[in-house]
C-alpha positions in Angstrom: -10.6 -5.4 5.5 -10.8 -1.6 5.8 -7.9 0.5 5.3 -7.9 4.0 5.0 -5.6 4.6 1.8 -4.6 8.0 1.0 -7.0 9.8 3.4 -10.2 7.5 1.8 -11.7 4.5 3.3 -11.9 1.4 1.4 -12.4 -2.5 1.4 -10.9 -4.8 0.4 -10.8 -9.0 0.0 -7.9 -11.3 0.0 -5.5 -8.5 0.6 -3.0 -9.4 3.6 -0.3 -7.8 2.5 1.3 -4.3 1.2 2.1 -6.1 -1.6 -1.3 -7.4 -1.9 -2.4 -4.1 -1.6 -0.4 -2.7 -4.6 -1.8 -5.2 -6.7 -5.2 -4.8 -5.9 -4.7 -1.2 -6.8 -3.6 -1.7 -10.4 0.2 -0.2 -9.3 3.5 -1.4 -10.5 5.2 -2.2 -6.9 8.7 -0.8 -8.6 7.0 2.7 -9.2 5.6 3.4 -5.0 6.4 4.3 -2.5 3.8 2.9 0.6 4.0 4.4 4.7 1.8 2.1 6.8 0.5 4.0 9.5 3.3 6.8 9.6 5.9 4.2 9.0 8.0 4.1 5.5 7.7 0.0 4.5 10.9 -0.7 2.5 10.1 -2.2 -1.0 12.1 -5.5 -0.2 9.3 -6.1 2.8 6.2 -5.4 0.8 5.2 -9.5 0.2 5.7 -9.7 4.4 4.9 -6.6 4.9 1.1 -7.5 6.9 -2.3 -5.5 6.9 -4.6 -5.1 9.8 -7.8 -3.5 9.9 -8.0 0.3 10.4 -4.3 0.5 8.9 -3.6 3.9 7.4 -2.0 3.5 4.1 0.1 6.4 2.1 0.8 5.6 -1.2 3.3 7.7 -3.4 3.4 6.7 -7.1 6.7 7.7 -8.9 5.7 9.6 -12.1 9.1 10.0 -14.8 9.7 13.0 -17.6 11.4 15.8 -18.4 
């Protein structure tokens, strides 16, 4: 599958899934925030959230400090 993640094209196998997606990227799904195709996907949707090909993926990872 190709997405386009963050402005970049990639593939990727056996993802289906935002959730897959996350995963595959080495992210802690409690720390992103993910917009599929200009759309905000709520965390509680991520494991039903599906991927098609061409999707256009936005992936904000939460960083804390002080």
């Amino acid at each position: 599958m190709r997405l386009s993640v963050n402005g970049e094209e990639r593939g990727f196998e056996g993802v289906s899934t935002v959730q897959d997606l996350v995963s595959a990227l080495g992210l802690d799904v409690r720390k992103v925030a993910v917009e599929r195709n200009l759309e905000i996907v709520p965390r509680s949707t991520y494991g039903t959230a599906a991927l098609a090909d061409g999707d256009q993926i936005e992936i904000v990872t939460f960083i804390g400090g002080g």
